[in-house]
DRENMARTOR-863014 format. One record per residue (C-alpha): chain; residue number from 1; z, y negated, x; residue in one letter. Coordinates in Angstrom, 1 decimal. Example, Ala and Ser with C-alpha at 12.3 -4.5 7.8 and 13.67 -1.06 7.14 Angstrom:
2
KOLTI  chaine  num      up   north    east  residu
KOLTI       A    1     7.8     4.5    12.3       A
KOLTI       A    2     7.1     1.1    13.7       S
//
This chain:
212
KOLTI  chaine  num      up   north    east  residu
KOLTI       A    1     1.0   -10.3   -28.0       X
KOLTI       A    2    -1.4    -7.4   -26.9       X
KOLTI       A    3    -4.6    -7.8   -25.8       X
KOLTI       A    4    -7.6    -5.9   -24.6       X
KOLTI       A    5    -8.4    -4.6   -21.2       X
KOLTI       A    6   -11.5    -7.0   -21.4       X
KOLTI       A    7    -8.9   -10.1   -21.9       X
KOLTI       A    8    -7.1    -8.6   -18.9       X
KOLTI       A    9    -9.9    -8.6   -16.5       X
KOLTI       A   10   -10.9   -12.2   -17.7       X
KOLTI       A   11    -7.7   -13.5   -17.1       X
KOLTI       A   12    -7.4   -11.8   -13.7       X
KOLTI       A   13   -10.9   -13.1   -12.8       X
KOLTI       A   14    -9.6   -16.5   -13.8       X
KOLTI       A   15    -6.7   -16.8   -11.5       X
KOLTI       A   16    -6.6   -16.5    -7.5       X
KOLTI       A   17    -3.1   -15.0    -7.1       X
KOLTI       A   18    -3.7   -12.0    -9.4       X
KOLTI       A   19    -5.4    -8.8    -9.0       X
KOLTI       A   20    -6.6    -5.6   -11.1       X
KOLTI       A   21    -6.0    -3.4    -7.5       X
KOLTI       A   22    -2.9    -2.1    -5.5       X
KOLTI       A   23    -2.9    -1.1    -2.4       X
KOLTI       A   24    -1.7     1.2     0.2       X
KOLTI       A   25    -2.1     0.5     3.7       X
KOLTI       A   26    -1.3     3.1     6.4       X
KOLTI       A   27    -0.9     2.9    10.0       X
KOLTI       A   28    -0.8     4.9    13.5       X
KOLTI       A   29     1.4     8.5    13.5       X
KOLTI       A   30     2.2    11.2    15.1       X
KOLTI       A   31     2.1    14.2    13.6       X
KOLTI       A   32     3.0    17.1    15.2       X
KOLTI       A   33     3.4    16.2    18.5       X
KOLTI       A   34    -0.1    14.4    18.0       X
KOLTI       A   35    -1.0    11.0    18.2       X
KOLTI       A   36    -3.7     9.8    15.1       X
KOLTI       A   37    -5.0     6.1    14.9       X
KOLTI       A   38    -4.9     4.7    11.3       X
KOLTI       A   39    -8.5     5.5    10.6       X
KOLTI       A   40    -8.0     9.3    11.2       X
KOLTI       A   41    -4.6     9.3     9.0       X
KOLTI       A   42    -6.4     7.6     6.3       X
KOLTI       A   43    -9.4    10.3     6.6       X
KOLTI       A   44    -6.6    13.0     6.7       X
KOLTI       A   45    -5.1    11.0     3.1       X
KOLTI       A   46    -8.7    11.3     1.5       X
KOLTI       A   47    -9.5    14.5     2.6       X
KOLTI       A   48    -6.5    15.8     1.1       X
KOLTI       A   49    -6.4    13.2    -1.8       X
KOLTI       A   50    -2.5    13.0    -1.4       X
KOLTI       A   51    -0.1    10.0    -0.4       X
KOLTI       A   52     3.2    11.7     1.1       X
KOLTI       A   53     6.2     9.8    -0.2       X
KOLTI       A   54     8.0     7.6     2.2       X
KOLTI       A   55    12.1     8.5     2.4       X
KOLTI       A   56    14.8     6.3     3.1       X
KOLTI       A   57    15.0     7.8     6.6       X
KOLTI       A   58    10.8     7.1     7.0       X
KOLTI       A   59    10.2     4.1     4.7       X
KOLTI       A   60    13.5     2.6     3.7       X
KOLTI       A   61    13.2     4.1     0.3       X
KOLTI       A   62    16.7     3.5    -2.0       X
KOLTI       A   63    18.3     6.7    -3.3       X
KOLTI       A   64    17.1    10.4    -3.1       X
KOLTI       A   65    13.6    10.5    -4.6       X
KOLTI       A   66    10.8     9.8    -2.5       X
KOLTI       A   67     7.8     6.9    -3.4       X
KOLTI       A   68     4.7     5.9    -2.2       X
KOLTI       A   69     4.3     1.7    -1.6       X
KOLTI       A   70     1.3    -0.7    -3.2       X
KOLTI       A   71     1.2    -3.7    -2.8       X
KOLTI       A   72     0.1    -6.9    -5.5       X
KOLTI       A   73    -1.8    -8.9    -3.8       X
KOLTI       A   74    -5.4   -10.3    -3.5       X
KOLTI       A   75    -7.3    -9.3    -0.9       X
KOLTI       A   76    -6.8   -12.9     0.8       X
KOLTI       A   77    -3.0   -12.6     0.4       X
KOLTI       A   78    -2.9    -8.8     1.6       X
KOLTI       A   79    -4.8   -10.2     5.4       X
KOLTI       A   80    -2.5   -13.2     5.1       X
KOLTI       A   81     0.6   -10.6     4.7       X
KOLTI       A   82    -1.2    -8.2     7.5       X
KOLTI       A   83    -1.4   -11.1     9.9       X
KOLTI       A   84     2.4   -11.8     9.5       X
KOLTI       A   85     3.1    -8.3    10.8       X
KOLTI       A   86     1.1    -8.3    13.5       X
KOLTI       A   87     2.1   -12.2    14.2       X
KOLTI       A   88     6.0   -10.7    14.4       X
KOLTI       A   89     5.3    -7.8    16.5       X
KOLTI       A   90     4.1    -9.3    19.1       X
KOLTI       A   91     6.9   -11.6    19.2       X
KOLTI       A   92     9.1    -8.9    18.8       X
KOLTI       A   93     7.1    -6.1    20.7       X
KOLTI       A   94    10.1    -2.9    20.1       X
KOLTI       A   95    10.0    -4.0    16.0       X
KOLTI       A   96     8.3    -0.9    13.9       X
KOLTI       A   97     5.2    -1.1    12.5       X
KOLTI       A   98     4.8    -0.6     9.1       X
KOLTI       A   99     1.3    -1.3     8.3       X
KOLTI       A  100    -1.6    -2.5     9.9       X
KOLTI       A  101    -5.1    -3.5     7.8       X
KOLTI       A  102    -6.5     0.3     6.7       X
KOLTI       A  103    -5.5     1.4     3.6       X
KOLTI       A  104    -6.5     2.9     0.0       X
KOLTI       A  105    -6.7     0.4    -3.0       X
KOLTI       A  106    -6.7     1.3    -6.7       X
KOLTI       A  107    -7.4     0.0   -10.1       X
KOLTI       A  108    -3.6    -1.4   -11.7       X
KOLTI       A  109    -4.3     0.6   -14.6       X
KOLTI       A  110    -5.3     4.2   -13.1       X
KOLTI       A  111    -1.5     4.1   -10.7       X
KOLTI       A  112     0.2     2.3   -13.9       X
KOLTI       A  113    -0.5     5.9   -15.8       X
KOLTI       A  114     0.4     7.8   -12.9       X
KOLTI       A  115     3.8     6.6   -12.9       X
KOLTI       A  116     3.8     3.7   -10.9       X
KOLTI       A  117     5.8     0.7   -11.5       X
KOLTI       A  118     6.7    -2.9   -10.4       X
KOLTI       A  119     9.8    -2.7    -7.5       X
KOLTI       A  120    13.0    -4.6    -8.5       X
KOLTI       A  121    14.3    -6.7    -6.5       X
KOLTI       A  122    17.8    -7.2    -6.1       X
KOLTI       A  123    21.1    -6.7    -3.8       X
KOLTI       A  124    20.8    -2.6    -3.5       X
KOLTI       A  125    24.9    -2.0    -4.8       X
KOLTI       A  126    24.2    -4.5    -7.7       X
KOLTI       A  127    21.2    -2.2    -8.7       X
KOLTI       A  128    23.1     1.0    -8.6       X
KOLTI       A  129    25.3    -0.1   -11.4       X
KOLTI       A  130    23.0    -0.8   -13.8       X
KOLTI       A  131    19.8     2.2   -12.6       X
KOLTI       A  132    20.7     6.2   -12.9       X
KOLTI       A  133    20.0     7.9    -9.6       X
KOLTI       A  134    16.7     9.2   -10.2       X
KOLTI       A  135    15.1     5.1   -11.3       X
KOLTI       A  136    16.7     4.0    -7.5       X
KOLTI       A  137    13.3     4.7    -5.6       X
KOLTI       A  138    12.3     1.6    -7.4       X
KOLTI       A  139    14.6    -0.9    -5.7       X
KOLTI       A  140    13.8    -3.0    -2.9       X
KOLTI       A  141    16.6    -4.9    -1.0       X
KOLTI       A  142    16.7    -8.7    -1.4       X
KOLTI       A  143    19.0   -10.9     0.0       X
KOLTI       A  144    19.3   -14.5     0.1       X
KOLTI       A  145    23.3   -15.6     0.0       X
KOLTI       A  146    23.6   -15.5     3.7       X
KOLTI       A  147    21.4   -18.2     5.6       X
KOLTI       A  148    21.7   -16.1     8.9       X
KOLTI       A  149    20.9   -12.6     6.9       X
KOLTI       A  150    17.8   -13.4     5.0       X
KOLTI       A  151    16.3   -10.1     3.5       X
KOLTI       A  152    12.9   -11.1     1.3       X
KOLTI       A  153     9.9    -8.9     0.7       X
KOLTI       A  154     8.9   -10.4    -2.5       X
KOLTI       A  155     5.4   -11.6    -0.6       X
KOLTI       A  156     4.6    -7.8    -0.6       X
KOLTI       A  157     4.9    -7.7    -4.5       X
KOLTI       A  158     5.3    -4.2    -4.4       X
KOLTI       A  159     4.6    -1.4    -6.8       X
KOLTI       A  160     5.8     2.3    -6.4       X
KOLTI       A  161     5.0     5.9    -7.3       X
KOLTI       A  162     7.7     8.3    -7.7       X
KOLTI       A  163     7.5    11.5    -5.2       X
KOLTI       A  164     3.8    12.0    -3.7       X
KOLTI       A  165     0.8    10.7    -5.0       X
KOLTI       A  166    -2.5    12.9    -5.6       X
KOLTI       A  167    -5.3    10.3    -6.6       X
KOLTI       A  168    -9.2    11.4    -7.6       X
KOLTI       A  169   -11.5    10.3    -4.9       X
KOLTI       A  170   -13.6     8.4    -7.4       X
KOLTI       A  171   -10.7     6.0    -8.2       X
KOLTI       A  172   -10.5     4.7    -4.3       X
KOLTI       A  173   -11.7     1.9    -2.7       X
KOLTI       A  174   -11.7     2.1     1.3       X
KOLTI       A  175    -9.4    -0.9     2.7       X
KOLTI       A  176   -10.9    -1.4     6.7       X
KOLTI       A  177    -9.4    -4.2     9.1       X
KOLTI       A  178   -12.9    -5.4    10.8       X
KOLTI       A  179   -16.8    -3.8    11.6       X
KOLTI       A  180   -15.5    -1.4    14.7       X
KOLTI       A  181   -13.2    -0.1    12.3       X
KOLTI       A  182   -16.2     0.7     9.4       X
KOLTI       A  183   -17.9     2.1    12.1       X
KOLTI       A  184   -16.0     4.6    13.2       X
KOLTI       A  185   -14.8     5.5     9.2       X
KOLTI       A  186   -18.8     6.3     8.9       X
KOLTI       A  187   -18.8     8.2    11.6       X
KOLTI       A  188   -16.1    10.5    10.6       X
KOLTI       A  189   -17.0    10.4     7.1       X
KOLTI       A  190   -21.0    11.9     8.3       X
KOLTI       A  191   -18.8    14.6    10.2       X
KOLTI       A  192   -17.2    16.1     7.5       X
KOLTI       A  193   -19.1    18.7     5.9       X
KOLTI       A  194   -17.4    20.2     2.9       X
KOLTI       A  195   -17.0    16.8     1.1       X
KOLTI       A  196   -19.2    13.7     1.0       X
KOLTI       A  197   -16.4    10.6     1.1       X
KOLTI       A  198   -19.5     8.1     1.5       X
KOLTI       A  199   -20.7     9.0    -2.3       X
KOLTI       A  200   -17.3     9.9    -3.9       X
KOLTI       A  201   -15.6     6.7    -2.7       X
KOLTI       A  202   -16.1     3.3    -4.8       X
KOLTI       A  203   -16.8     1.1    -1.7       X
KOLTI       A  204   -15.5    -0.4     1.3       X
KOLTI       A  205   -13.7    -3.7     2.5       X
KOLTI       A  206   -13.8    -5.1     5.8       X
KOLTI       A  207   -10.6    -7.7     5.5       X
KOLTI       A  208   -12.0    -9.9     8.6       X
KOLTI       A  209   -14.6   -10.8     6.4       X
KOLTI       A  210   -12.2   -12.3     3.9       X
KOLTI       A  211    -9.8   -13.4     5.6       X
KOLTI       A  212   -12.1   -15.4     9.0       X
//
């Protein structure tokens, strides 16, 4: 049965593994023959209000259409998942890294109308009989027949945007892995003259603060 967007907040409020927000985190590239910590590539995302979609050469994306990756998770979970990354890759020092704690989150409803939607999980071939072509940006691999092959990102609880994503300023809250990190974001921000990030943005989150 329907309810109200009130009754939706209450029950979110009421519950510690939900949240209203997805999130996007980011991490260190080169572009251009340039190398750009996360903090400048998430500047360079707000200044030009536009998440580039990942490919399935760049971001393992299924099928031809790009997307751009959220996760579902608390802010607890998302430093729990973060920590997991960073826990691996230093166990396994050539493995890629595909996020680290900086990121853009948004409210459910606001990437709900631009598009986005749950991932589903399942083998990839299965889900290509059953999706047309242009719905396969929405799978995400899972495999758990083979004891020695486990595939299994449902922790990530991801959501997905078709193609690129251009987002209103307004509708962002800043996702920052510790204080260093908020520091340098402020200074950056007071450098940039033709927009003010600091009084557009809805806030900031420092995730060592939630999650030590």
């Amino acid at each position: 049965m329907p309810y109200t967007i009130e009754n939706w907040k209450q029950r979110i409020a009421s519950r510690s593994d939900l949240t209203g927000h997805l999130i996007h985190l980011t991490r260190p590239k080169n572009i251009n023959g340039k190398e750009f910590s996360s903090i400048e590539v998430l500047m360079k995302i707000i200044q030009e209000q536009c998440l580039i979609g990942s490919s399935t050469k760049s971001g393992l994306i299924c099928g031809s259409r790009k997307a751009v990756c959220f996760q579902d998770t608390p802010l607890y979970q998302l430093s729990q998942n973060i920590y997991s990354e960073q826990e691996y890759r230093s166990k396994n020092p050539q493995a890629k890294v595909r996020y680290v704690g900086a990121g853009l989150m948004f409210p459910k409803p606001y990437i709900y109308r631009q598009g986005g939607r749950p991932v589903i999980y399942d083998n990839t071939e299965d889900a290509k009989n059953y999706l047309p072509s242009h719905e396969l940006w929405r799978v995400v691999r899972l495999e758990l027949s083979d004891d020695t092959n486990i595939i299994d990102w449902t922790h990530e609880r991801e959501w997905r945007i078709p193609d690129d994503f251009k987002f209103e300023i307004n509708q962002t809250i800043v996702i920052l892995p510790n204080t260093n990190a908020y520091k340098n974001f402020i200074t950056l921000c007071r450098s940039i003259n033709h927009i003010n990030i600091l009084n557009e943005i809805r806030g900031i989150v420092t995730l060592n603060a939630v999650f030590f």
